[in-house]
Z-matrix of the N, CA and C atoms (Angstrom, degrees):
N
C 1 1.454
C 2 1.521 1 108.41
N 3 1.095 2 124.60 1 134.02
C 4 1.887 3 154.53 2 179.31
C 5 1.729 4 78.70 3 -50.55
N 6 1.370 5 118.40 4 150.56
C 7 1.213 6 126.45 5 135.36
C 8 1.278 7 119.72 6 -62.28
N 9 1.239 8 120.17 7 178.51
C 10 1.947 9 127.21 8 175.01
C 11 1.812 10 107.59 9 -85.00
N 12 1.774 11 89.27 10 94.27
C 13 1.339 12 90.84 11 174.39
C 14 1.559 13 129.34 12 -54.30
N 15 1.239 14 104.10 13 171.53
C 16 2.013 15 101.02 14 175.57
C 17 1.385 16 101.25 15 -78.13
N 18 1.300 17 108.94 16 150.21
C 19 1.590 18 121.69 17 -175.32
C 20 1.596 19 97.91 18 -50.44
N 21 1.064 20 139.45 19 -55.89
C 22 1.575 21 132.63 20 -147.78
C 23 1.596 22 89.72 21 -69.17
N 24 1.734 23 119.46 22 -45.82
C 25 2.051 24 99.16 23 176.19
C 26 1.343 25 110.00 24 -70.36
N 27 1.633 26 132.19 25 -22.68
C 28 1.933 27 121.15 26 151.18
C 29 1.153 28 109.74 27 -42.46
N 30 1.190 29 128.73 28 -42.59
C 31 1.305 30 126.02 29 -154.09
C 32 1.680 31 121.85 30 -91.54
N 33 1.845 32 107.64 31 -9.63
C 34 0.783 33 124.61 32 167.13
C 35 1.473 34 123.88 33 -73.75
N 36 1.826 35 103.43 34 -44.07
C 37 1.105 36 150.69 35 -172.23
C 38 1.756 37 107.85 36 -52.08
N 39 1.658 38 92.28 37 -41.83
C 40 1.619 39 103.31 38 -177.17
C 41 1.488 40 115.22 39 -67.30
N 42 1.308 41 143.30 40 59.92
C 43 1.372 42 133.64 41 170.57
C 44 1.851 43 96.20 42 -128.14
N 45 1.396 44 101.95 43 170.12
C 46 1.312 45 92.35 44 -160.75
C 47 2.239 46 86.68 45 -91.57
N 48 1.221 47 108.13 46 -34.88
C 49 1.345 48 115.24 47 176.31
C 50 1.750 49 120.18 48 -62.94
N 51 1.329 50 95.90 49 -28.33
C 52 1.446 51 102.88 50 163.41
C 53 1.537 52 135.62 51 -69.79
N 54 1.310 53 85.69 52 -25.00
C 55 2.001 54 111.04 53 179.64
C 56 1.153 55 97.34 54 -73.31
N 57 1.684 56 105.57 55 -55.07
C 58 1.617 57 112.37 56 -156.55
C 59 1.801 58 123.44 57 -73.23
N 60 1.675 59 84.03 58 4.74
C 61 1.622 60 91.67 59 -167.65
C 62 1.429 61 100.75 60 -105.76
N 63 1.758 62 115.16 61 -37.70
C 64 1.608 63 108.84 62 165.41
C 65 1.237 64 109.33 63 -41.27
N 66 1.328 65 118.68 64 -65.24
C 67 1.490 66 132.87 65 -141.17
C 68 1.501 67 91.47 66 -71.80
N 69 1.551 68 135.57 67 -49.44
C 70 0.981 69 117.32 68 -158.73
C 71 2.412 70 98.20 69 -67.07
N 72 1.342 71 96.84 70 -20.20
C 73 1.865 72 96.69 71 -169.90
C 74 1.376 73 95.68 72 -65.77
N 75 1.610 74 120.90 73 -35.29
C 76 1.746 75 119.94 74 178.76
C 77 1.165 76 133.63 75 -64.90
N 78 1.606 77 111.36 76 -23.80
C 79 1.694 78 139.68 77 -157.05
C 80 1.656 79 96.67 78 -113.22
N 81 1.379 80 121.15 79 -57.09
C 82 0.995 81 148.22 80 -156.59
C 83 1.755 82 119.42 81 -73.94
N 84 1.216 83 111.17 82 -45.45
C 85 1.552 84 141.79 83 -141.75
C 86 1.530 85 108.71 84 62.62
N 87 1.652 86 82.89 85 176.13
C 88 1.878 87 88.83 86 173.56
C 89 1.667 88 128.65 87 -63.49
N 90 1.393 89 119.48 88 143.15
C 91 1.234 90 126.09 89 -165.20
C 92 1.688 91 126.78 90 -120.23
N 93 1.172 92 134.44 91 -137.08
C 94 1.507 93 117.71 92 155.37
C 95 1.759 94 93.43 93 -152.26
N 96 0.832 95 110.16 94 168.91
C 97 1.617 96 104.59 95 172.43
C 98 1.701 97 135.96 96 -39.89
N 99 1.214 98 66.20 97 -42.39
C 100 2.059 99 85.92 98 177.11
C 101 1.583 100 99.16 99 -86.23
N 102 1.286 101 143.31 100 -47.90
C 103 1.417 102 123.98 101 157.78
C 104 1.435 103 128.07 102 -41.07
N 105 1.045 104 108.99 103 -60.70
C 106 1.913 105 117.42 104 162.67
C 107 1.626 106 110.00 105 -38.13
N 108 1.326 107 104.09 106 -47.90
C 109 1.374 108 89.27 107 178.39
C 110 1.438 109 140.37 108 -79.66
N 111 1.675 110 119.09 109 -18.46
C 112 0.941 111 130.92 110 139.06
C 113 1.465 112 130.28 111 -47.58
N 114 1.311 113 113.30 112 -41.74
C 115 1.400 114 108.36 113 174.91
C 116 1.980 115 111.73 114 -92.62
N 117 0.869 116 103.60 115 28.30
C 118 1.491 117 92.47 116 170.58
C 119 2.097 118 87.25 117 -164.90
N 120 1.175 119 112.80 118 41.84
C 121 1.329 120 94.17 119 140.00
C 122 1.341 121 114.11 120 68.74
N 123 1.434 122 129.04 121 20.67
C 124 1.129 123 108.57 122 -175.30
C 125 1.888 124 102.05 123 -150.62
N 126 1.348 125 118.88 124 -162.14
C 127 1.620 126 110.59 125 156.21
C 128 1.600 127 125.29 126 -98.82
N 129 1.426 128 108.98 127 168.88
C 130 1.679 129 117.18 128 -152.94
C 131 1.760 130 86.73 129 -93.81
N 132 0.943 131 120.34 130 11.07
C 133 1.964 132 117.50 131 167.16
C 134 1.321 133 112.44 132 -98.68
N 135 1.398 134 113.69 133 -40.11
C 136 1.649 135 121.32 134 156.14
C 137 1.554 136 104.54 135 -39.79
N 138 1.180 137 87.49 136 -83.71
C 139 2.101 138 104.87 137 -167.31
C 140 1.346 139 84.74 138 -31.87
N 141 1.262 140 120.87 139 -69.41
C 142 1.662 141 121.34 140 -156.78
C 143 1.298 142 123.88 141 -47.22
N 144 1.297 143 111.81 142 -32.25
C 145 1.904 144 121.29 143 170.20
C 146 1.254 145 97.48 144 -80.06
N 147 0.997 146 139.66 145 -57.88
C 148 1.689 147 140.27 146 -151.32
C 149 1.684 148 100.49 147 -59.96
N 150 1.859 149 108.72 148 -60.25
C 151 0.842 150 100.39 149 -172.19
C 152 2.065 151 127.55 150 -59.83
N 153 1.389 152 95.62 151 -19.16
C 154 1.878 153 108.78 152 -175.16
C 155 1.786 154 71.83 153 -75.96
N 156 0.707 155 131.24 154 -71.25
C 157 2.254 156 119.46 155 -161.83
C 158 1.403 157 94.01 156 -31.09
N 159 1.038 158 117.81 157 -73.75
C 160 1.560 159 126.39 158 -162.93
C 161 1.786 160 108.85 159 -59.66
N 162 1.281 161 100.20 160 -47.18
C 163 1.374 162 86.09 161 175.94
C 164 1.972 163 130.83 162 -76.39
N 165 1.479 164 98.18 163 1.87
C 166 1.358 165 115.02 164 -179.40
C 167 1.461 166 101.03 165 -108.22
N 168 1.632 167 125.22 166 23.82
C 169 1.264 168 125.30 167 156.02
C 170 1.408 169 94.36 168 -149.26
N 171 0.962 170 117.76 169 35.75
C 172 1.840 171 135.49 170 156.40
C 173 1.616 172 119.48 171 44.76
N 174 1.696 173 90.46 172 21.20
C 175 1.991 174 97.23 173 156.02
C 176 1.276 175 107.11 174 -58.08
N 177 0.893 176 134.25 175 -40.39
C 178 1.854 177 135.02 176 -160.32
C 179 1.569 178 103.64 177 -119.83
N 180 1.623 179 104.27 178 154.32
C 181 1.632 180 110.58 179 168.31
C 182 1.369 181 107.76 180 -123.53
N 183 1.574 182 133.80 181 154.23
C 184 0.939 183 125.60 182 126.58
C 185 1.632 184 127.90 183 -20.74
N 186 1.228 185 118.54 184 146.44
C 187 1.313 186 126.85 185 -173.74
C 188 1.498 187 104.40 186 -144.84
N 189 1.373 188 128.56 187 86.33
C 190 1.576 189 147.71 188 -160.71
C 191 1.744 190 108.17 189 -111.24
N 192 1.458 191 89.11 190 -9.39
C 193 1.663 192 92.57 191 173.65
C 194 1.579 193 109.02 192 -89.80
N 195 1.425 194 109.08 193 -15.79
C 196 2.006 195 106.12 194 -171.94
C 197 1.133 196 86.03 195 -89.64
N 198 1.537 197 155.62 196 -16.05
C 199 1.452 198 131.02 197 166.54
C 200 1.212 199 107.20 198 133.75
N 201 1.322 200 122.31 199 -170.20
C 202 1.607 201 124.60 200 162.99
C 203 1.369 202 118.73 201 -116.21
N 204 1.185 203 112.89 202 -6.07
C 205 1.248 204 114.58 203 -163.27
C 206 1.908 205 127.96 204 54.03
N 207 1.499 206 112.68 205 150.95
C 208 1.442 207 127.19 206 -144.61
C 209 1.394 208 109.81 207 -36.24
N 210 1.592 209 115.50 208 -32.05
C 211 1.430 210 116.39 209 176.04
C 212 1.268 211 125.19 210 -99.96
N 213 1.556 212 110.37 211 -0.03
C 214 1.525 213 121.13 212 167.18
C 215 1.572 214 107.99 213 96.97
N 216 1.288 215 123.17 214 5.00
C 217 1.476 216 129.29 215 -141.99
C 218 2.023 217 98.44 216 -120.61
N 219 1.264 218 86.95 217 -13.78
C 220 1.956 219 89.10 218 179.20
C 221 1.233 220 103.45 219 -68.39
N 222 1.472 221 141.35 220 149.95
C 223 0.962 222 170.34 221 52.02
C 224 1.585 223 143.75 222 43.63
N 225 0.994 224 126.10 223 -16.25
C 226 1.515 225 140.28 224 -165.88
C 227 1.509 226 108.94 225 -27.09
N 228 1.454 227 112.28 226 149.23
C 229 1.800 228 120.45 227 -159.16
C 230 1.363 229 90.96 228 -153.91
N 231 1.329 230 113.14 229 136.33
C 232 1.567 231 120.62 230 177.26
C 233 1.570 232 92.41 231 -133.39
N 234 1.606 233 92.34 232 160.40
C 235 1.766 234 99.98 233 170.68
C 236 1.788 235 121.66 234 -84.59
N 237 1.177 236 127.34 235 127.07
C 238 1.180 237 131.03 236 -179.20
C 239 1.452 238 127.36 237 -49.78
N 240 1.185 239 101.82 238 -29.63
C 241 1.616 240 118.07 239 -176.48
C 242 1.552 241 109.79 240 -146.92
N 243 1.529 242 110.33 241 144.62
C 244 1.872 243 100.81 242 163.99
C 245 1.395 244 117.21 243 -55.94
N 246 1.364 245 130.50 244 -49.18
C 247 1.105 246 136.45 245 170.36
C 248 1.330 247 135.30 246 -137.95
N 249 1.446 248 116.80 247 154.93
C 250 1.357 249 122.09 248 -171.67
C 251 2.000 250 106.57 249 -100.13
N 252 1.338 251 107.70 250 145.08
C 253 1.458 252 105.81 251 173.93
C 254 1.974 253 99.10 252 -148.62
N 255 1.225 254 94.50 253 161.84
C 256 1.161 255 118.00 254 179.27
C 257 1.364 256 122.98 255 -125.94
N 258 1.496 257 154.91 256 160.38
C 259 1.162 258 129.33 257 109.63
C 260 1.002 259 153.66 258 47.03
N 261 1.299 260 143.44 259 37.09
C 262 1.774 261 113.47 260 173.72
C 263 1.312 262 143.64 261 -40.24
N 264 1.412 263 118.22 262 -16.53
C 265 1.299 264 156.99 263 161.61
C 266 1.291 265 110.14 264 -75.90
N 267 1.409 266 135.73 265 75.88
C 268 1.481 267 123.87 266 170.03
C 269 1.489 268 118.03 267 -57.28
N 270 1.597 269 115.05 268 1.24
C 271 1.575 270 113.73 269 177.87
C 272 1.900 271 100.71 270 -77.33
N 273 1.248 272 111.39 271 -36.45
C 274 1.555 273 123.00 272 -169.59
C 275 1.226 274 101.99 273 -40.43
N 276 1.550 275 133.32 274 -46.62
C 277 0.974 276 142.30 275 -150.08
C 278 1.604 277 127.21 276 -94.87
N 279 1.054 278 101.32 277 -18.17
C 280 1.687 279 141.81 278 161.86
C 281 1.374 280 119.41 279 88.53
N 282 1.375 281 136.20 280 -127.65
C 283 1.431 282 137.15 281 -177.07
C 284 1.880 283 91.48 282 -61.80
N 285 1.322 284 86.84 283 138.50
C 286 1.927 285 101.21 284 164.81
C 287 1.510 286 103.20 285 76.87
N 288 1.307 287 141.06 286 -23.95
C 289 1.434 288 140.66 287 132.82
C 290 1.228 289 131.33 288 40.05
N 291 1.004 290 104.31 289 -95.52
C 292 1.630 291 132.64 290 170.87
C 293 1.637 292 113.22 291 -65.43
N 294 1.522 293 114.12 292 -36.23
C 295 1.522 294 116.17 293 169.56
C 296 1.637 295 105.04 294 -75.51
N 297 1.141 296 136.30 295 -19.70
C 298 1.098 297 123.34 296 -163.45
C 299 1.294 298 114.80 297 -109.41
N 300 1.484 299 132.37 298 -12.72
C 301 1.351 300 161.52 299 156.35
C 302 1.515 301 119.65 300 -60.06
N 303 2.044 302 102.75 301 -49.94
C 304 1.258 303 97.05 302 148.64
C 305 1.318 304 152.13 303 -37.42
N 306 1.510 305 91.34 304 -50.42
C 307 1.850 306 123.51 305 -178.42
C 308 1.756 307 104.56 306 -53.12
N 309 1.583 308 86.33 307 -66.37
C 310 1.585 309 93.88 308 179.45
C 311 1.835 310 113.86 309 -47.66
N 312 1.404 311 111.80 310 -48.43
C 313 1.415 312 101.91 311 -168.68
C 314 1.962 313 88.70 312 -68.88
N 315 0.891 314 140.89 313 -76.48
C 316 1.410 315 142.73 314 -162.20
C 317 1.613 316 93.84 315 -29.72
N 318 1.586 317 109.95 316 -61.51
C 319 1.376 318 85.05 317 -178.52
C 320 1.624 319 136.77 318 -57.05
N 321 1.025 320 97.59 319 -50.97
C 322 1.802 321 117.70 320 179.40
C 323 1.791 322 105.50 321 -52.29
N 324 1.464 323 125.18 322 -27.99
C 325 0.912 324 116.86 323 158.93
C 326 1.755 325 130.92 324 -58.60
N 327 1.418 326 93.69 325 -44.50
C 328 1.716 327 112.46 326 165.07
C 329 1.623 328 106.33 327 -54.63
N 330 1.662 329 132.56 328 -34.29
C 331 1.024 330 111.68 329 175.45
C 332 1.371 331 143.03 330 -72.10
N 333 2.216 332 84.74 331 -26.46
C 334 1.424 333 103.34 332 -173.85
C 335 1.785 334 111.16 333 -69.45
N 336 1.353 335 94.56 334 -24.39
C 337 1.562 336 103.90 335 -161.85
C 338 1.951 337 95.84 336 -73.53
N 339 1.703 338 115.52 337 -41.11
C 340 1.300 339 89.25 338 -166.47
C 341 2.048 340 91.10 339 -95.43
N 342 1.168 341 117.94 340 51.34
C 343 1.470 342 110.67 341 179.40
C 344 2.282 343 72.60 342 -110.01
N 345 1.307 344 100.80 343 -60.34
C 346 1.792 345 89.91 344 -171.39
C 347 1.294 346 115.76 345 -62.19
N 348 1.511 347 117.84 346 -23.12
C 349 1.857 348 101.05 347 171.48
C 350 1.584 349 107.37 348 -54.27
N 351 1.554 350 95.12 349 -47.31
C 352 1.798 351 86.70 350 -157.92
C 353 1.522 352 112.40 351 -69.68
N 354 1.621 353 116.66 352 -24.41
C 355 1.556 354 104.61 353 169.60
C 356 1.348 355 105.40 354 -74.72
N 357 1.228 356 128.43 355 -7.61
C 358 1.528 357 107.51 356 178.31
C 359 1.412 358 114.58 357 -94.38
N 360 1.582 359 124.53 358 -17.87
C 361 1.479 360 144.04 359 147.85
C 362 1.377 361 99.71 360 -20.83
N 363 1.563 362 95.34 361 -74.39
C 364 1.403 363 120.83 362 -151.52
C 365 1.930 364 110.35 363 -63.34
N 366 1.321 365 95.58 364 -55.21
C 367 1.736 366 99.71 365 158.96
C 368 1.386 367 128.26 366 -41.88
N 369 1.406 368 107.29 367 -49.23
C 370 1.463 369 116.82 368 151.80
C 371 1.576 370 140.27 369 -22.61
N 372 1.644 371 79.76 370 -55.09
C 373 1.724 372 103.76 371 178.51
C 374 1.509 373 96.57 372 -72.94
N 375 1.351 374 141.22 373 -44.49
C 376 1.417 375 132.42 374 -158.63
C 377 1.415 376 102.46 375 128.87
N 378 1.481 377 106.23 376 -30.04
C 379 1.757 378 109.69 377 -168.20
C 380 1.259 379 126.46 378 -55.48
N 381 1.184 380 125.72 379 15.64
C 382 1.519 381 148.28 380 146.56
C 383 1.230 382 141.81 381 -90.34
N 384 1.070 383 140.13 382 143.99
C 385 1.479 384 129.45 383 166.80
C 386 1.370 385 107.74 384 -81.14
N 387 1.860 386 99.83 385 153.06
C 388 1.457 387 111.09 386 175.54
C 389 1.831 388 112.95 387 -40.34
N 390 1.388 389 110.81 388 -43.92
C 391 1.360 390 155.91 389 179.10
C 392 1.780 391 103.87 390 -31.10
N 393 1.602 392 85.51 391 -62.69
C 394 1.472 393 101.30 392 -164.67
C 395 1.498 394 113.38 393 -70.03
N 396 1.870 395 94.12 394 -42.97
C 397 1.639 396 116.31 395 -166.58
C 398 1.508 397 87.28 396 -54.05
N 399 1.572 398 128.31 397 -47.32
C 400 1.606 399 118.49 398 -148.29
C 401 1.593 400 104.34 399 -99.39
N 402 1.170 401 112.28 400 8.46
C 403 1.689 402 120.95 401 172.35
C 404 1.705 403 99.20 402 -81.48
N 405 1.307 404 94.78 403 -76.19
C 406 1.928 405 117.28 404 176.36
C 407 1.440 406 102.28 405 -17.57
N 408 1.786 407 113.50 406 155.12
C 409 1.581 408 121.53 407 157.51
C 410 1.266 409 100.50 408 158.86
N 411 1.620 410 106.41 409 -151.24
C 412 1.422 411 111.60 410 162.20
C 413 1.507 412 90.18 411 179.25
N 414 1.311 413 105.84 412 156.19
C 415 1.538 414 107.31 413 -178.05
C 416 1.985 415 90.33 414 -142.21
N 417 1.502 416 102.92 415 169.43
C 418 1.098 417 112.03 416 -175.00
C 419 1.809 418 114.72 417 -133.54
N 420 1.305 419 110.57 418 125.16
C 421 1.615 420 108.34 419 -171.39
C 422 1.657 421 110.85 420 -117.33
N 423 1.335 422 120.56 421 123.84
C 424 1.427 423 131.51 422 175.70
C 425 1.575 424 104.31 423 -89.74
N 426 1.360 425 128.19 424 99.41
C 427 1.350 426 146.19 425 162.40
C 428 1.484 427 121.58 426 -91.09
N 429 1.770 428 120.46 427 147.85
C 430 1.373 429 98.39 428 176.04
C 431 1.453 430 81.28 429 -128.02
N 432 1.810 431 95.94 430 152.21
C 433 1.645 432 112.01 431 -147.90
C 434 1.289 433 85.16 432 -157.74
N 435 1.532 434 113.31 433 169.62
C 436 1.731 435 139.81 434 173.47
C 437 1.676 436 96.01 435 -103.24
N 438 1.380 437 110.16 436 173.93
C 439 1.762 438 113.31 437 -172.03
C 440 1.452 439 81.53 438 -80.59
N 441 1.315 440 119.82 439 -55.02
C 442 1.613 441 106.90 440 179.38
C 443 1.233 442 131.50 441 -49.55
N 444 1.441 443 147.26 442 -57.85
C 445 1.103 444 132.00 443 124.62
C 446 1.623 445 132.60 444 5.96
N 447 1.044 446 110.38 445 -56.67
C 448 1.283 447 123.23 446 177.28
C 449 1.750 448 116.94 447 -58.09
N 450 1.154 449 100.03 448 -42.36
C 451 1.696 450 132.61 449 -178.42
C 452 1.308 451 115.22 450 -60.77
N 453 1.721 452 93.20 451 -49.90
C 454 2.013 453 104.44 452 174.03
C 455 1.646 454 91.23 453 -82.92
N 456 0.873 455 129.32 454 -30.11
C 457 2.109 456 109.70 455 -176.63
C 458 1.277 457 88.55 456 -69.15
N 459 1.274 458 139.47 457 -84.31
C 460 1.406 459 118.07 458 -158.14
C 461 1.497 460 140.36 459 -58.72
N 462 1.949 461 114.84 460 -13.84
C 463 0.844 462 124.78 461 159.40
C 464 1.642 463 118.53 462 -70.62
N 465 1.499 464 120.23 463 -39.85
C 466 1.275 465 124.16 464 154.80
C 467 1.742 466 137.03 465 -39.82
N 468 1.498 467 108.65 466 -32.01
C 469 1.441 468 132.37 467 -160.20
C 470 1.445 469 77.20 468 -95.31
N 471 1.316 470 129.79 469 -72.27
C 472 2.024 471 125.83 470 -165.91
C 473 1.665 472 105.20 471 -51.23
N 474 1.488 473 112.62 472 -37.52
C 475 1.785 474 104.70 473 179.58
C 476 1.729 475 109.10 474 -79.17
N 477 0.940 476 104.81 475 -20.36
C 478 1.639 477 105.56 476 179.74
C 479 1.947 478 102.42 477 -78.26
N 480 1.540 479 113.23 478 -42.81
C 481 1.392 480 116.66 479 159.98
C 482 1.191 481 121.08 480 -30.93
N 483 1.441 482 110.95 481 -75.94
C 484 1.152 483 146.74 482 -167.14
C 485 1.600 484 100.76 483 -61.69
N 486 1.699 485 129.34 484 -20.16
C 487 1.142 486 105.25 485 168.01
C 488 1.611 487 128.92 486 -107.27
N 489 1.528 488 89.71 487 16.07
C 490 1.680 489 114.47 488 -176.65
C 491 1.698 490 100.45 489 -88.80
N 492 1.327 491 105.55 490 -27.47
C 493 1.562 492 111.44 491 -170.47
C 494 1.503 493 110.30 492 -106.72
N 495 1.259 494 121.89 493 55.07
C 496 1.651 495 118.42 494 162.01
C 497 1.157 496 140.81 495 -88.35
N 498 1.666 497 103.76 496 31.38
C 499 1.313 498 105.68 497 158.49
C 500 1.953 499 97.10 498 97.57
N 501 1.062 500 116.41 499 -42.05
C 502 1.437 501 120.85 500 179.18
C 503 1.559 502 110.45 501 -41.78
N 504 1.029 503 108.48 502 124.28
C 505 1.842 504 107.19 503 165.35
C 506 1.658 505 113.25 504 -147.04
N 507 1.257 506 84.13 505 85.22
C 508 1.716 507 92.00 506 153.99
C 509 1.800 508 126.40 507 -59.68
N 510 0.827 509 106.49 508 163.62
C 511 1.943 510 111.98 509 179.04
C 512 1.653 511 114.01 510 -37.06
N 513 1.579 512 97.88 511 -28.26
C 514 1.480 513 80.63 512 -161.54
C 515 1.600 514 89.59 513 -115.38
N 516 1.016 515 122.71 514 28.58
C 517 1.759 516 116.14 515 165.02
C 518 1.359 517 103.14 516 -64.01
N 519 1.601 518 96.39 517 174.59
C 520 1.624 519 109.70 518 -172.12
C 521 1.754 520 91.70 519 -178.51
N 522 1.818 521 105.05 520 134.49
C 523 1.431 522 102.44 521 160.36
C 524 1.113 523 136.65 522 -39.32
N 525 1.246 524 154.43 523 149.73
C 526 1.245 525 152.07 524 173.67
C 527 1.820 526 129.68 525 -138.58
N 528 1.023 527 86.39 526 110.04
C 529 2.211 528 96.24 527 -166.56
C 530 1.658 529 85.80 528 -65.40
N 531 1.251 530 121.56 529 126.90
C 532 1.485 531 128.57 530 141.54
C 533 1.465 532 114.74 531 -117.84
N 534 1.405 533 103.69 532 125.86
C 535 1.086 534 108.61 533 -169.26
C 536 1.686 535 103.17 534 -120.80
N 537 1.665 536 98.33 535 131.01
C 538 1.937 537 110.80 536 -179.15
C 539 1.257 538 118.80 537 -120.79
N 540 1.216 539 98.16 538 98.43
C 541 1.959 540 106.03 539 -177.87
C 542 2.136 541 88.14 540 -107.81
N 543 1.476 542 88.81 541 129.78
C 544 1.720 543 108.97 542 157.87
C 545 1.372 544 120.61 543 -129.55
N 546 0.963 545 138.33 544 85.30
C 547 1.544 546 138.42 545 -179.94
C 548 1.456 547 115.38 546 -113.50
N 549 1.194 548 112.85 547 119.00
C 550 2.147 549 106.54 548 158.80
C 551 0.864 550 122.28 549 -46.99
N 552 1.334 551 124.60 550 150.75
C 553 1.780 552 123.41 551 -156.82
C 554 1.446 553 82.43 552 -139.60
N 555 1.539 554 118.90 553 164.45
C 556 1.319 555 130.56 554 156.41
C 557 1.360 556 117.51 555 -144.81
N 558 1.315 557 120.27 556 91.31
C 559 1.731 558 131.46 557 170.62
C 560 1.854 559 93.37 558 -4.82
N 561 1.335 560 99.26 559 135.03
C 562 1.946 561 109.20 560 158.62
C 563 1.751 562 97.52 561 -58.49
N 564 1.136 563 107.36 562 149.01
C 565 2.131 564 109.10 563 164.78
C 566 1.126 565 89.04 564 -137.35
């Protein structure tokens, strides 16, 4: 895991194409521009700026060991770290904080949202098992709790994660987005 970068590489960090390009180097392996862009849908001039942002706040590395390919001109980009974390405290982080924490959650929400279109695309297509389709979902629970309380559920929910994910992969594994939002709510009056 990345240490807690300075807000201005969060702040870099905050695009939804920027997220989607780490995550795909973490999920994915390392790629070159024109791979990235095939796999996320877009063009290899995009990938190509995004990835120099990220790698000039050292989410991403060069990757000089996958080669250059026949004309010497490929590119290869690996991810710097398994994962990125921040803060819960946008004060931790100091001036600009709280604006830049925002960004990130707004963005990362934009990722989560088109990570479930495309499995639901994809379910669509058949490209699932009956299996998978009736595993998949998400449900939502309104609890009333203390911040402390609150603190042990989400530290509880990442070790219960964390013991679903040990690395084991039998034939029929498959990535899996879990996504953990906890926030206090207060009805409009």
């Amino acid at each position: 895991m990345a240490s807690i970068p300075e807000v201005d590489a969060l702040r870099a960090l905050a695009h939804p194409l920027r997220m989607r390009i780490l995550g795909s180097l973490r999920i994915d392996g390392p790629a070159t521009s024109a791979l990235l862009a095939r796999r996320l849908a877009t063009d290899s001039g995009q990938t190509s700026h995004h990835l120099r942002v990220l790698n000039r706040h050292g989410f991403v590395l060069d990757a000089p060991e996958l080669g250059k390919g026949a004309r010497g001109r490929e590119r290869w980009w690996k991810a710097a770290h398994d994962t990125t974390s921040w803060p819960d405290d946008p004060g931790e982080l100091g001036p600009g904080g709280a604006d830049v924490v925002h960004a990130l959650d707004r963005a990362a929400r934009r990722v989560w949202d088109e990570v479930i279109e495309s499995y639901r695309a994809q379910a669509a297509r058949g490209e699932w098992s009956p299996q998978w389709q009736a595993a998949a979902g998400f449900g939502d629970y309104a609890i009333r709790t203390t911040p402390e309380q609150l603190t042990a559920l989400r530290t509880d929910l990442r070790r219960v994660i964390n013991e679903y994910d040990r690395g084991e992969h039998a034939d029929d594994t498959e990535t899996v987005a879990v996504v953990v939002q906890a926030y206090p709510y207060r009805p409009a009056r």
